[in-house]
C-alpha positions as CSV (number, residue, x, y, z in Angstrom):
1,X,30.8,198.5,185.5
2,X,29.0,195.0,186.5
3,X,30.3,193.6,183.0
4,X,34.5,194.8,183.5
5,X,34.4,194.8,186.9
6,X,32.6,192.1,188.2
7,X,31.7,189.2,185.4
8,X,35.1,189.3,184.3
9,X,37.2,189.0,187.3
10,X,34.7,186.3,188.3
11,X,35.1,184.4,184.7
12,X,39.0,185.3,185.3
13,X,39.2,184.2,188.6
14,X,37.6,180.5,187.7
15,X,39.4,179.9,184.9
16,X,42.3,180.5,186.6
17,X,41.1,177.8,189.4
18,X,41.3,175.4,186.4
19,X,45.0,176.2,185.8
20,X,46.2,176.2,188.9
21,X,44.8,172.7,189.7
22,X,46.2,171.5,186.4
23,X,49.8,173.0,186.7
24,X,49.5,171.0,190.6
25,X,48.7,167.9,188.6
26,X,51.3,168.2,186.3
27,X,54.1,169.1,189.3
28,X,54.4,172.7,189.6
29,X,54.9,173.2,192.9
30,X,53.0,175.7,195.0
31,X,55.8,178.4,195.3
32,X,57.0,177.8,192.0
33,X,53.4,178.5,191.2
34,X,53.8,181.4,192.7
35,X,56.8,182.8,190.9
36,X,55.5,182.2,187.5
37,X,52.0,183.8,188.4
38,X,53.6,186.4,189.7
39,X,55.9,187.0,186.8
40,X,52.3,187.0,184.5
41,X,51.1,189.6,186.6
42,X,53.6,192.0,186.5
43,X,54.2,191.6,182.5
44,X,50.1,192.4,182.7
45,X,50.9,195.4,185.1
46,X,53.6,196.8,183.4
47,X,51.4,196.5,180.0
48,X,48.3,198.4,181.7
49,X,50.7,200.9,183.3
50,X,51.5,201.9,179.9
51,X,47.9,201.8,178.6
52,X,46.1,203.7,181.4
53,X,49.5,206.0,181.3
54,X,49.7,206.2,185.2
55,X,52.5,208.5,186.5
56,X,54.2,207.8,189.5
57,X,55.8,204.2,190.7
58,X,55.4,205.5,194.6
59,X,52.1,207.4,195.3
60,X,51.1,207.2,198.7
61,X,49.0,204.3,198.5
62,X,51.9,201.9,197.6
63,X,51.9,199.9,201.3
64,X,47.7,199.1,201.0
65,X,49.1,197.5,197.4
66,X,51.9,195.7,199.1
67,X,49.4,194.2,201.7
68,X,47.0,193.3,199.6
69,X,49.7,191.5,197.3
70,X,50.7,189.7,200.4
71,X,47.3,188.7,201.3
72,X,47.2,187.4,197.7
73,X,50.1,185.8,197.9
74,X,49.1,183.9,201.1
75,X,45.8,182.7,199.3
76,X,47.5,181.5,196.2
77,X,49.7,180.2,198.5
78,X,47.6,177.9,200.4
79,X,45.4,176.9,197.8
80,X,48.1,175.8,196.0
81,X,49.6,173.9,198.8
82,X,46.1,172.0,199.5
83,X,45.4,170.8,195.6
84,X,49.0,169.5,195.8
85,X,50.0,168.2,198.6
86,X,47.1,167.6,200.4
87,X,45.4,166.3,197.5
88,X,42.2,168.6,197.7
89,X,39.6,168.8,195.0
90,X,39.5,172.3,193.5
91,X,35.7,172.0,193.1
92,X,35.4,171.4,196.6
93,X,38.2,174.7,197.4
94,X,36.7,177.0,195.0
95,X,33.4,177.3,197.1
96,X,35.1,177.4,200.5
97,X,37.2,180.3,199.1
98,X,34.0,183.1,198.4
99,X,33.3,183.3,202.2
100,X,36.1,186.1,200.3
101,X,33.1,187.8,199.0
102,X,31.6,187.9,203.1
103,X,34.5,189.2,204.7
104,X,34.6,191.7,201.7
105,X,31.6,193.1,202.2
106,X,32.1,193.4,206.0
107,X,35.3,194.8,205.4
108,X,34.2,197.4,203.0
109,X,31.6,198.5,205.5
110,X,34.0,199.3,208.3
111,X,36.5,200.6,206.6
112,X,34.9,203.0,203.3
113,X,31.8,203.1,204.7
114,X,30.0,201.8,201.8
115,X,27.0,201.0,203.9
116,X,25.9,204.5,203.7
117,X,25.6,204.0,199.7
118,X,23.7,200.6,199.5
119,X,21.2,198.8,200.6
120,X,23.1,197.0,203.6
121,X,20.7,194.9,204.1
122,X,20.3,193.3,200.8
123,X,24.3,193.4,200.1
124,X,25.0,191.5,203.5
125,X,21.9,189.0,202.8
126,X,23.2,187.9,199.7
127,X,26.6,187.9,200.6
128,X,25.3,185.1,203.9
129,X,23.9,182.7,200.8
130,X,27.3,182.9,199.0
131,X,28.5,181.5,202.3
132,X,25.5,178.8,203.1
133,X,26.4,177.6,199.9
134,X,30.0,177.4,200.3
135,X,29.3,175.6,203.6
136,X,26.8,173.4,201.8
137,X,29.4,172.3,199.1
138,X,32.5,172.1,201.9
139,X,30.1,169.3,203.8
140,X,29.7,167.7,200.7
């Protein structure tokens, strides 16, 4: 579970930072960016669609995946838009951008109540570093 579901994505997710810093330096713009990312992740839908052999195209939870395909459109979005034309240095961005990680958590506790299954504590704690050190690295 940590392995697929957390080590990747954050590998993924990194590598991916590299790109899309790259592409900006090389004149993709950000919402031409956008299209072509989101042309890779549909191609990638549509292929695990077919492997996981999900059924319907509607199920009820359709609108929380349109929102939170717009809320990762918006981030792509502005990221993009600051490494290109506002000239920002990705290793300064990526830190800024896991206060994600914070509002998560917070997020998770309000609205699944995953509070009830964890130690609350601990998970908020460590998510408060991830953010000292993104501020630590923004005043850098």
């Amino acid at each position: 579970m940590i392995v697929i579901g957390g080590l990747v994505p954050a590998f993924a997710f990194g590598i991916a930072a590299i790109f899309q810093k790259g592409a900006m330096l090389n004149g993709v713009g950000p919402g031409t960016y956008m299209i072509y990312d989101g042309l890779v992740l549909a191609a990638c839908g549509l292929l695990l669609r077919a492997v996981l052999g999900e059924g319907a195209w509607a199920p009820p939870g359709l609108p929380l995946a349109l929102a939170g395909g717009l809320c990762f459109a918006i981030a792509t979005g502005a990221l993009s838009f600051a490494l290109q034309r506002m000239g920002a240095p990705i290793s300064l961005l990526a830190p800024i951008t896991v206060i994600s990680t914070l509002v998560t958590v917070l997020l998770s506790f309000v609205v699944f109540r995953e509070h009830i299954g964890v130690d609350a504590a601990r998970l908020t704690g460590g998510a408060m570093l991830v953010v000292a050190g993104a501020a630590l690295v923004a005043t850098s």
